[in-house]
MIDOSE-1310 file (N, C-alpha, C; in nm, 2 decimals, decimal comma, always signed):
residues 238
xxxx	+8,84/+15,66/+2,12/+8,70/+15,66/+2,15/+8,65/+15,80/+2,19; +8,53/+15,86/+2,16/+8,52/+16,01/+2,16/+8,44/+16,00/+2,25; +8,42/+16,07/+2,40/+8,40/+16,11/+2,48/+8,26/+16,15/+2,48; +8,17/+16,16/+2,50/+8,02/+16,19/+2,51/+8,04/+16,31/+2,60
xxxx	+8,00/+16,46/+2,55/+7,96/+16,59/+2,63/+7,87/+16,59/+2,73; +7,90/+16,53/+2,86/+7,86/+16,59/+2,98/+7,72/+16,71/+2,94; +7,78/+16,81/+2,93/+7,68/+16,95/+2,91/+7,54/+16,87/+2,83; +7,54/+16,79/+2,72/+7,44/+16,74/+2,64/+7,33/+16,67/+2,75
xxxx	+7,36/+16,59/+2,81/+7,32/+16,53/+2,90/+7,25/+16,51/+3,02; +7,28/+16,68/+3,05/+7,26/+16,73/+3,16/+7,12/+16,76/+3,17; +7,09/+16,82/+3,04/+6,92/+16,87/+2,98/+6,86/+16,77/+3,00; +6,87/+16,62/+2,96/+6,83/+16,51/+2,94/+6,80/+16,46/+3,07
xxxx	+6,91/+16,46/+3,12/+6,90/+16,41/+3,32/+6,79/+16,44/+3,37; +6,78/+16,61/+3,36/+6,69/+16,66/+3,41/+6,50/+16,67/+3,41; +6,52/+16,62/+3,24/+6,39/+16,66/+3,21/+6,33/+16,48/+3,25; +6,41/+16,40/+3,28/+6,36/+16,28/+3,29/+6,37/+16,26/+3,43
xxxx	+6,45/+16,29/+3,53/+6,40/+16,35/+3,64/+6,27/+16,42/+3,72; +6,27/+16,53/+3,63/+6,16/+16,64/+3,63/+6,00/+16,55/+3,58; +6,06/+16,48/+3,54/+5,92/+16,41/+3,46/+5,85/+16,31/+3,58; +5,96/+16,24/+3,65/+5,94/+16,15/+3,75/+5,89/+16,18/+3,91
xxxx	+5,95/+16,32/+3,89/+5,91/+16,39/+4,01/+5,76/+16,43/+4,03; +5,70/+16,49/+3,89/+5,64/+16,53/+3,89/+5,49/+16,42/+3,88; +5,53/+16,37/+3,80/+5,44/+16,19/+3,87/+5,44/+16,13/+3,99; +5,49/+16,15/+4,02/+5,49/+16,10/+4,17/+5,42/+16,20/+4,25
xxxx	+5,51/+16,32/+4,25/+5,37/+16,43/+4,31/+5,24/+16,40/+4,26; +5,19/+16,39/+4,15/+5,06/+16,43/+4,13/+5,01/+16,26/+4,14; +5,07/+16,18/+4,19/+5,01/+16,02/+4,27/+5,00/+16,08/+4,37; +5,07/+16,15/+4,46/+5,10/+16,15/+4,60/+4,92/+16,29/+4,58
xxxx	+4,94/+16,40/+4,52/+4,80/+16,45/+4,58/+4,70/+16,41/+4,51; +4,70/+16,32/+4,45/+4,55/+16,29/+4,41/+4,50/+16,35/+4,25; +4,39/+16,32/+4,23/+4,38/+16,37/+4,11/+4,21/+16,44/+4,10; +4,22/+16,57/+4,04/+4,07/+16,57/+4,00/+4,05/+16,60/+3,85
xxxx	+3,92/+16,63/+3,85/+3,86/+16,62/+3,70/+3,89/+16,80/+3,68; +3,90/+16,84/+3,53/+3,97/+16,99/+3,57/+3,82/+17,09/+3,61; +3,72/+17,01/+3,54/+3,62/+17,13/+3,62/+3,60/+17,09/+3,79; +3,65/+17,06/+3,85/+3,64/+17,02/+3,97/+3,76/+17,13/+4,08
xxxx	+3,85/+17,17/+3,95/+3,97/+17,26/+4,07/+3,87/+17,41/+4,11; +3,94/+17,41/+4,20/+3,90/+17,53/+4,31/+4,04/+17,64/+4,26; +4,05/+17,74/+4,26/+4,12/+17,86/+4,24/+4,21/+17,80/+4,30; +4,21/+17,73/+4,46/+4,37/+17,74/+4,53/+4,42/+17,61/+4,45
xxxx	+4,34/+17,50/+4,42/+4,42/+17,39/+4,31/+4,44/+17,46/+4,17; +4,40/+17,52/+4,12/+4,47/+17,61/+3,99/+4,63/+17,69/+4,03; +4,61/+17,73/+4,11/+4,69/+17,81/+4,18/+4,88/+17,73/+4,17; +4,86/+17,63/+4,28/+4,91/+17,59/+4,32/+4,95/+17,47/+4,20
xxxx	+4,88/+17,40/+4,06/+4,97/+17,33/+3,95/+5,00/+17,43/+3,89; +5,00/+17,54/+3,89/+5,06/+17,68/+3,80/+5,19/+17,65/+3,88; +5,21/+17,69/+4,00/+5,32/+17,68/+4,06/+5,41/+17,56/+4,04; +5,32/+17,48/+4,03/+5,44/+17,29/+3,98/+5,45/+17,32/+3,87
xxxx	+5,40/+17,35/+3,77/+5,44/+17,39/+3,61/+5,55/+17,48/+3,59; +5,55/+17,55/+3,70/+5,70/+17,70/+3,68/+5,82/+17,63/+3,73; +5,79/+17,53/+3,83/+5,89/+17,47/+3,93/+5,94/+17,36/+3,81; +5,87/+17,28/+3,77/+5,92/+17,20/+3,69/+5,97/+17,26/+3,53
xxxx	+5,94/+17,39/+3,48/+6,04/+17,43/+3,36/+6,12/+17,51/+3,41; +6,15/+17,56/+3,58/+6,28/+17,59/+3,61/+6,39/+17,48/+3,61; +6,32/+17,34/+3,66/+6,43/+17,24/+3,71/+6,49/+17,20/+3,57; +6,39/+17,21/+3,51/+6,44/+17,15/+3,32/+6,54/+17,26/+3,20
xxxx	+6,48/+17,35/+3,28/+6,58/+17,48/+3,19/+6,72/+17,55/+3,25; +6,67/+17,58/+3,37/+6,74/+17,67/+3,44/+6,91/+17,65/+3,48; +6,98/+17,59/+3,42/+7,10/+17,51/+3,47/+7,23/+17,57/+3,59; +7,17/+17,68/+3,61/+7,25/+17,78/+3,74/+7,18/+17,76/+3,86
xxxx	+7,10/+17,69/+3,83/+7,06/+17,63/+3,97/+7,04/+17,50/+4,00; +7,13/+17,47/+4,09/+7,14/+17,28/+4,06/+7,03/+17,22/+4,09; +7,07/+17,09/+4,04/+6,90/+17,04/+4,06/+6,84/+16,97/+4,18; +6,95/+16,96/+4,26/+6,90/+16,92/+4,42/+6,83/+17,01/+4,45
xxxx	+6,87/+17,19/+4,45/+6,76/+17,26/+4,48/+6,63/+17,26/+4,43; +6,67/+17,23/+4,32/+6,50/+17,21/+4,23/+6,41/+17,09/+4,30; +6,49/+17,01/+4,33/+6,43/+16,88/+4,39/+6,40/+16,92/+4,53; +6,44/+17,04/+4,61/+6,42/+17,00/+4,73/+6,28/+17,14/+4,72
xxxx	+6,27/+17,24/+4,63/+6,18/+17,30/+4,61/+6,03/+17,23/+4,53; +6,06/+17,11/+4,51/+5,95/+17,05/+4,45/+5,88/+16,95/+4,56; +5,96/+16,89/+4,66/+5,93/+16,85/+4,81/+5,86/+16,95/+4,89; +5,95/+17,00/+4,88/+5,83/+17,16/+5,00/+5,74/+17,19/+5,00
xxxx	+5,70/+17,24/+4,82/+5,61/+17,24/+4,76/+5,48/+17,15/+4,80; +5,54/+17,05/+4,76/+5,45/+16,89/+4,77/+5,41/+16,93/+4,92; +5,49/+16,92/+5,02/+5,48/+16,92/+5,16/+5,34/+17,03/+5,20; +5,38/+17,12/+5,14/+5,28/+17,23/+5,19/+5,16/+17,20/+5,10
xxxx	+5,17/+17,17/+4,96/+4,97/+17,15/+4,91/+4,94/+17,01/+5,00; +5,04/+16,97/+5,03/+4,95/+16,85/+5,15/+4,93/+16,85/+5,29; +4,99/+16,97/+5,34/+4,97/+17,02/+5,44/+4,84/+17,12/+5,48; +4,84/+17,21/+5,37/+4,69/+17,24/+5,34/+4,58/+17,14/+5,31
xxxx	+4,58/+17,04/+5,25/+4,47/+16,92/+5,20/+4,43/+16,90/+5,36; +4,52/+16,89/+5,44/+4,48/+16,79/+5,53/+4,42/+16,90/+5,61; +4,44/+17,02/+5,61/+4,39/+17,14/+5,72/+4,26/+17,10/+5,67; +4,25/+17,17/+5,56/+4,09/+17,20/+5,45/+4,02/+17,10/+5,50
xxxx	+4,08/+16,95/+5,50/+4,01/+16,82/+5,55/+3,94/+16,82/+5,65; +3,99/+16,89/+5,75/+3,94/+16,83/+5,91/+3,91/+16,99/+5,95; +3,91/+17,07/+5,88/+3,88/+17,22/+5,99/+3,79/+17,29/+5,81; +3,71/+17,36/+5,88/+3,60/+17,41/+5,83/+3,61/+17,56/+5,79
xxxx	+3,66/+17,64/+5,88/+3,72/+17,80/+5,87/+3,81/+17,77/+5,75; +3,96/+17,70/+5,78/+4,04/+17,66/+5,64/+3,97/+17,63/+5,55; +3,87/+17,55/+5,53/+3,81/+17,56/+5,42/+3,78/+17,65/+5,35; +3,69/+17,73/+5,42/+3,67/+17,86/+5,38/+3,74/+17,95/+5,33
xxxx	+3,84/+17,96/+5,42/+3,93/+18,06/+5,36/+4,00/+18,05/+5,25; +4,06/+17,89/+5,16/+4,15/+17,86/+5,10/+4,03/+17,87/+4,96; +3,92/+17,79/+4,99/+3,85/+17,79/+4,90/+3,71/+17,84/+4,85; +3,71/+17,89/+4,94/+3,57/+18,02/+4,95/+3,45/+17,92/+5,02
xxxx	+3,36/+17,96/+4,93/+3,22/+17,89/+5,03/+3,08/+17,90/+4,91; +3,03/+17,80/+4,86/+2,96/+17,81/+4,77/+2,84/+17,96/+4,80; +2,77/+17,99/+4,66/+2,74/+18,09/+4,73/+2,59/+18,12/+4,67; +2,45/+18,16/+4,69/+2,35/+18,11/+4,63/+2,36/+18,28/+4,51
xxxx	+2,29/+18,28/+4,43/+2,27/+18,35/+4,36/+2,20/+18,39/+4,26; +2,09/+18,28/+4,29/+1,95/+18,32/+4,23/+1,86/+18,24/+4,35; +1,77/+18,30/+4,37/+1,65/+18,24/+4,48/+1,49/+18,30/+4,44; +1,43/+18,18/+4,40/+1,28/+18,19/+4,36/+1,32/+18,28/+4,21
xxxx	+1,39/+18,27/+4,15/+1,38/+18,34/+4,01/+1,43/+18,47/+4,03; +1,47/+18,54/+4,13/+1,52/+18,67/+4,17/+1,72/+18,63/+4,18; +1,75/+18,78/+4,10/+1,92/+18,71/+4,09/+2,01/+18,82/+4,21; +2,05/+18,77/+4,28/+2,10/+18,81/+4,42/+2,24/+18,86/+4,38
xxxx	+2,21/+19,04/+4,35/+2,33/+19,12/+4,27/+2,44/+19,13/+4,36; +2,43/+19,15/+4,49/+2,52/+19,15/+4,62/+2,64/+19,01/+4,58; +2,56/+18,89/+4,65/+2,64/+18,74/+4,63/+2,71/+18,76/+4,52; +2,65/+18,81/+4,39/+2,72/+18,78/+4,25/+2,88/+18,87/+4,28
xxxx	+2,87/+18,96/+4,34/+2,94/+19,08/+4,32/+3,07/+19,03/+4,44; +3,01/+18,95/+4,54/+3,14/+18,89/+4,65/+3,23/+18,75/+4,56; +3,19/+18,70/+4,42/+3,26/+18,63/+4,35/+3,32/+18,69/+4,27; +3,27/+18,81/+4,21/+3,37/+18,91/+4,08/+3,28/+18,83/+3,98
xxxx	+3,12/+18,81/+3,98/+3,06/+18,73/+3,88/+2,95/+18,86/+3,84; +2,96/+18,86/+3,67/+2,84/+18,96/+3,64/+2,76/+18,87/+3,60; +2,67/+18,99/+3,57/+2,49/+18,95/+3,53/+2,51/+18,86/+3,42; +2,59/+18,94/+3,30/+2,60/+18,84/+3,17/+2,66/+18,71/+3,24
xxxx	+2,77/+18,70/+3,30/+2,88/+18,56/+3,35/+2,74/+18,43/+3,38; +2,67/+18,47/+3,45/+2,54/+18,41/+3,53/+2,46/+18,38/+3,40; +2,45/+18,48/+3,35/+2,31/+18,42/+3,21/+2,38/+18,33/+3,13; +2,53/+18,35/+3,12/+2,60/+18,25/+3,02/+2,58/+18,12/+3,00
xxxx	+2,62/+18,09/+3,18/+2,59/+17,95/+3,26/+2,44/+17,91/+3,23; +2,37/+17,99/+3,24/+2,26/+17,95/+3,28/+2,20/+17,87/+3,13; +2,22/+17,94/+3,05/+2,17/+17,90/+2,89/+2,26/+17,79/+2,82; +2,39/+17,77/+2,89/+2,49/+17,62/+2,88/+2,36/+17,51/+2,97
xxxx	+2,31/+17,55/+3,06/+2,21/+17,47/+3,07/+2,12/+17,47/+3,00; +2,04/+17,55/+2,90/+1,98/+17,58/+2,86/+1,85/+17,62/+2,92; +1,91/+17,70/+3,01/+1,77/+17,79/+3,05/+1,80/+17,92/+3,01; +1,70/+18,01/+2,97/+1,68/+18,09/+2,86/+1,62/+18,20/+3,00
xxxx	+1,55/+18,16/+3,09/+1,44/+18,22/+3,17/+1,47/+18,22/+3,30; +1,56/+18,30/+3,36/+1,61/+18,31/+3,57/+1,47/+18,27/+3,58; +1,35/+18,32/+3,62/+1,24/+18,27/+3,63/+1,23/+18,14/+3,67; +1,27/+18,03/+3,57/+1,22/+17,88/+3,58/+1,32/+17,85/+3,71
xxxx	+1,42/+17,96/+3,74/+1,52/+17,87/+3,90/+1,50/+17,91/+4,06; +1,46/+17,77/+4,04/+1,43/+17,77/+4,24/+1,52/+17,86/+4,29; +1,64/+17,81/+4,34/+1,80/+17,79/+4,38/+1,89/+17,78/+4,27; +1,98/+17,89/+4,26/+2,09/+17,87/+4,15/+2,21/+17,90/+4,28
xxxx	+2,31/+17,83/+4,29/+2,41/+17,83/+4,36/+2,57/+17,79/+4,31; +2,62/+17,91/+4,30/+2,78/+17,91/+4,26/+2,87/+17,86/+4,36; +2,90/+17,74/+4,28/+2,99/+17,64/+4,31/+3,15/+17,74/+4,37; +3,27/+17,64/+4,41/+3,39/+17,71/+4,43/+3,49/+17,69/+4,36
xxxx	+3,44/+17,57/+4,24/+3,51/+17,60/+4,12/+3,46/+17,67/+4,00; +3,33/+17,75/+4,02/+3,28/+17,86/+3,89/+3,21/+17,82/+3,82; +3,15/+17,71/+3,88/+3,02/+17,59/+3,80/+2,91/+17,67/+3,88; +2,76/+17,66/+3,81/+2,67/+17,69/+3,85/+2,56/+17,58/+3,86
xxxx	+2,53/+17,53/+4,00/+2,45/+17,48/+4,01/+2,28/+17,51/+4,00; +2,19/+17,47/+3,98/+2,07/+17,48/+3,98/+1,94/+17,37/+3,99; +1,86/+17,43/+4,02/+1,77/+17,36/+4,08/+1,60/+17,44/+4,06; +1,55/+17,39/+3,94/+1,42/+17,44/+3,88/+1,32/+17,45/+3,96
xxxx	+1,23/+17,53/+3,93/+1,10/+17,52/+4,01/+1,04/+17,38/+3,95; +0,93/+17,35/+4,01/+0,86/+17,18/+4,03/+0,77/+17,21/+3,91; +0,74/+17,32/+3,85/+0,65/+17,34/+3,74/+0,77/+17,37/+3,61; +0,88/+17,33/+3,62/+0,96/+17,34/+3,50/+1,05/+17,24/+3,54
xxxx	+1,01/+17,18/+3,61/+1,09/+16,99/+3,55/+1,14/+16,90/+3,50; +0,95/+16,92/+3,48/+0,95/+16,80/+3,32/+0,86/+16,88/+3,23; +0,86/+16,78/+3,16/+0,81/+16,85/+3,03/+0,70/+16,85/+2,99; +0,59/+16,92/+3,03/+0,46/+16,95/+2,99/+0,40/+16,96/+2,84
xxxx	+0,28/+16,95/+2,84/+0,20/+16,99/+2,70/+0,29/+17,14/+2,71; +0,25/+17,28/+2,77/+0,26/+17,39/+2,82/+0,39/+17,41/+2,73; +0,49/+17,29/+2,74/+0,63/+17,37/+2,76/+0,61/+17,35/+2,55; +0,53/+17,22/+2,55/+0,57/+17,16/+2,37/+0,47/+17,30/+2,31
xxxx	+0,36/+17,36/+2,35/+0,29/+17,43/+2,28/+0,32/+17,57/+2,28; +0,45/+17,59/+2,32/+0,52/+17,76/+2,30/+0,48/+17,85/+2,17; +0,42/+17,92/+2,17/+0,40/+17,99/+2,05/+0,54/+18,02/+2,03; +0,52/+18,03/+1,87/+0,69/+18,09/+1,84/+0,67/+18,20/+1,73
xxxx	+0,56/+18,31/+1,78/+0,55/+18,44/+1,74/+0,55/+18,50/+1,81; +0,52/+18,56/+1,86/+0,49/+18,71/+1,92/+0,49/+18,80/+1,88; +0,37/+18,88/+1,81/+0,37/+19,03/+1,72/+0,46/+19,05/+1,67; +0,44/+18,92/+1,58/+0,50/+18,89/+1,44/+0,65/+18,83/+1,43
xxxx	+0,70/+18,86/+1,55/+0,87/+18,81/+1,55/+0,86/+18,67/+1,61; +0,96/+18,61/+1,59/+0,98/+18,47/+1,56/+1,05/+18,49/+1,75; +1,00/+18,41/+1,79/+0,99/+18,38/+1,95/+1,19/+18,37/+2,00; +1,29/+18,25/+1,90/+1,40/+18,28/+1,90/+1,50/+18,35/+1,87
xxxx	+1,42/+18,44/+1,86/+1,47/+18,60/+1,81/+1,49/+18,67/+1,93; +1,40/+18,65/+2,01/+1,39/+18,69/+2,14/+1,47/+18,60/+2,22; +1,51/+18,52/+2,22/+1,59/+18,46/+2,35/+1,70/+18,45/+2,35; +1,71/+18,50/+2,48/+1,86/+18,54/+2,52/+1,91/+18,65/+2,48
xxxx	+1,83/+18,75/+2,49/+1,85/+18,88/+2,42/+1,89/+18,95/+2,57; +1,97/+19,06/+2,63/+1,99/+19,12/+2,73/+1,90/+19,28/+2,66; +1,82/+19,34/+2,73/+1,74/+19,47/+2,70/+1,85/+19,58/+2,75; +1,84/+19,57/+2,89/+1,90/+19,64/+2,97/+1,97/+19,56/+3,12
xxxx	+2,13/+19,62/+3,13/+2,23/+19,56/+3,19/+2,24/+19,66/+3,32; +2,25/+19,66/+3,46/+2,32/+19,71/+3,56/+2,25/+19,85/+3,49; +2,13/+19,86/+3,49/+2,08/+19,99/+3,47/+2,11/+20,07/+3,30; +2,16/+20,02/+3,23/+2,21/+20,06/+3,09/+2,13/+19,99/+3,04
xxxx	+2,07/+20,07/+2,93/+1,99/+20,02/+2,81/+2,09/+19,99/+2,67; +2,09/+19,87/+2,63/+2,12/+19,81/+2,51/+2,09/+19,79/+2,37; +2,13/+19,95/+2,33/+2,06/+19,97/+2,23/+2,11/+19,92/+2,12; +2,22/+19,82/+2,12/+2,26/+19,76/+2,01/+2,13/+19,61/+1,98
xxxx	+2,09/+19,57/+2,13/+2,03/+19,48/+2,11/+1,88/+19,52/+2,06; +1,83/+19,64/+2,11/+1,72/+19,68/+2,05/+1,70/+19,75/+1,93; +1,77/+19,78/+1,85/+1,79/+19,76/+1,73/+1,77/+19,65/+1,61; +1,86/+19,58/+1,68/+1,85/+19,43/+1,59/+1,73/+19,32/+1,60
xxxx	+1,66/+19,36/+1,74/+1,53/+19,34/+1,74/+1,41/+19,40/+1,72; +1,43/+19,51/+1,60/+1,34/+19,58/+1,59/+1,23/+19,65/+1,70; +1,33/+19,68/+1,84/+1,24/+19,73/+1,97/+1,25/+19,86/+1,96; +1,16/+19,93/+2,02/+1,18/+20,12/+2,03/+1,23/+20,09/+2,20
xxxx	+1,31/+20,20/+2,20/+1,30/+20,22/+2,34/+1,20/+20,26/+2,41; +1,14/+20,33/+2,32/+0,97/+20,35/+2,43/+0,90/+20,22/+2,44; +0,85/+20,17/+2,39/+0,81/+20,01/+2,39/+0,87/+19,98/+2,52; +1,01/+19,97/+2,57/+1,11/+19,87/+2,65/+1,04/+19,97/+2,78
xxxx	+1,07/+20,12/+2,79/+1,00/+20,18/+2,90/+0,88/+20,12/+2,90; +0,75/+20,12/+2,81/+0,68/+20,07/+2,83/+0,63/+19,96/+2,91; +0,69/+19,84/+2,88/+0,66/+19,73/+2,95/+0,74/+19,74/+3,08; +0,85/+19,77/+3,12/+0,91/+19,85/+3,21/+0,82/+19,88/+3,31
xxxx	+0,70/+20,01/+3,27/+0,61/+20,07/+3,36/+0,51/+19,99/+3,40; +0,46/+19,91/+3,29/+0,34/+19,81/+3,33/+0,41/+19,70/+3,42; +0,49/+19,65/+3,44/+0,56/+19,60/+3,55/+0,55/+19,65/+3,67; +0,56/+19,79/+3,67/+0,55/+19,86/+3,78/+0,72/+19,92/+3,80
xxxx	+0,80/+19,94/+3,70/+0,93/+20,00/+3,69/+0,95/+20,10/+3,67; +0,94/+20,21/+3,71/+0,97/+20,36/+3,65/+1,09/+20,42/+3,66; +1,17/+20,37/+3,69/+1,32/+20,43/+3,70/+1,41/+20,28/+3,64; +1,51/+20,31/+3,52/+1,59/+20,19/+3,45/+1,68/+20,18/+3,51
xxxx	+1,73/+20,30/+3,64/+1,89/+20,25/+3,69/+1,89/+20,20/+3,79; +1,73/+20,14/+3,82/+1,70/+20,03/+3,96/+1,74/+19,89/+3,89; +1,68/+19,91/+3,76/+1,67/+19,76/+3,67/+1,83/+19,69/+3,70; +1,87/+19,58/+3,71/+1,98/+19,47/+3,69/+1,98/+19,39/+3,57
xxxx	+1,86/+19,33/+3,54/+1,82/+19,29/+3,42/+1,70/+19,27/+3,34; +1,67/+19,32/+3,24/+1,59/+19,31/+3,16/+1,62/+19,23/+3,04; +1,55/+19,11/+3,03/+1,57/+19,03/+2,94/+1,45/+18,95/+2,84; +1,47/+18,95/+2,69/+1,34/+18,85/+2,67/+1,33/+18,72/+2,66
xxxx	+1,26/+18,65/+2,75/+1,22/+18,53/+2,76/+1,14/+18,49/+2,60; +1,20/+18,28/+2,60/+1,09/+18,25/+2,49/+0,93/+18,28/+2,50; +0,92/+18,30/+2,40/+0,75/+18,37/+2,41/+0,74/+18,55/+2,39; +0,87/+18,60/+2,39/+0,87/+18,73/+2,40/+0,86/+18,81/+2,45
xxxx	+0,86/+18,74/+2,63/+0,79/+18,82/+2,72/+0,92/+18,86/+2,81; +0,86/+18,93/+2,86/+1,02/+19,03/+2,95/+1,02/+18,96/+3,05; +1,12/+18,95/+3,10/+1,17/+18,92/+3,28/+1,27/+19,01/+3,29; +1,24/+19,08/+3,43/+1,27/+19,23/+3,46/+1,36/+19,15/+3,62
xxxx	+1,46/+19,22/+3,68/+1,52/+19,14/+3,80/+1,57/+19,29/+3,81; +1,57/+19,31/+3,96/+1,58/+19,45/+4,04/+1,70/+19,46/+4,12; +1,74/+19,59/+4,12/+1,86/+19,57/+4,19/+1,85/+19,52/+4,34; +1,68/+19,58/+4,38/+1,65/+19,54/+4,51/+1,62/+19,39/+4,52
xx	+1,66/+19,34/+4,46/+1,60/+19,17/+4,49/+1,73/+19,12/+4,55; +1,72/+19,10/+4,67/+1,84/+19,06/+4,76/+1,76/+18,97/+4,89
């Protein structure tokens, strides 16, 4: 009768081990939805994903150690859950603190810059909602998982005659031509985008000045709204 190779086996022990362990941890802390992790829960399944293709591959290191490094593990993200839980500073610190970044239609360059979030990152979000216009937001507030929350002004709600009767010219150009166009970024003029919109840069000074803007490396954002109309946001708006 031929003896079955040990070594074959070993792989197999493990990965069905590793599989068990790893269910059980992720019963033991709970579960969320993935847009719901916070940096320090990203963090920390990266760490159970290294832990568990060490215990499965690594064969110079036995697997009690793997098992007793997958305990500790566990020990400590639930040692933290339960701090975060009951104390407020830990919260803070593990997982930051939501953070506002648009108020009355003005986009708050400071706050953005304490998340590592640019102007574009913010308009991105904002047009997955489909808003086209900082303008129309009361309160926009970055979540601590990188979601952006918002909260319209009371005149962009619901849905008006106003909103159905949009012209969709504007001296001659087709109004979605215009939206979501960036003019000018963190004080730089985009002249790729004024180009392809048939804009002069004198024009963009122009409305610029009639604003009351005379210097573009105050500007943060210059953008055209549907209708074709500019929304200008200052670096002073804090």
């Amino acid at each position: 009768m031929r003896i079955i190779d040990l070594s074959i086996l070993e792989p197999i022990l493990r990965t069905i081990l590793t599989f068990l362990v790893v269910l059980a941890m992720t019963r033991i802390l709970g579960r969320k939805q993935i847009s719901q992790l916070t940096f320090f829960d990203y963090v920390a399944g990266t760490a159970i994903g290294s832990l568990s293709a060490s215990a499965m591959s690594n064969n110079s290191i036995s697997l009690l150690t793997d098992l007793l490094c997958f305990i500790t593990w566990t020990l400590l993200i639930i040692s933290m859950n339960l701090i975060t839980l009951h104390s407020a500073p830990a919260r803070k610190l593990l997982d930051d603190q939501p953070r506002v970044v648009i108020r009355d239609g003005k986009i708050l360059e400071n706050n953005l810059g304490c998340s590592f979030y640019t102007v574009s990152d913010l308009l991105m979000q904002l047009r997955e909602k489909e808003v086209f216009d900082p303008n129309e937001i009361d309160v926009g507030i970055l979540e601590t998982n990188g979601e952006l929350s918002i909260l319209k002004k009371t005149e962009y709600q619901t849905i008006t005659a106003k909103d159905l009767n949009i012209s969709n010219q504007t001296k001659g150009v087709v109004a979605s031509q215009y939206t979501g166009k960036e003019l000018v970024i963190n004080g730089e003029i985009l002249q790729q985008n004024l180009s392809s919109l048939g804009i002069s840069e004198q024009w963009l000074k122009q409305q610029l000045q009639a604003q009351g803007v005379n210097e573009i490396k105050a500007v943060t954002l210059a953008t055209l709204i549907p209708g074709g109309k500019l929304y200008i946001d200052m670096e002073l708006d804090q």
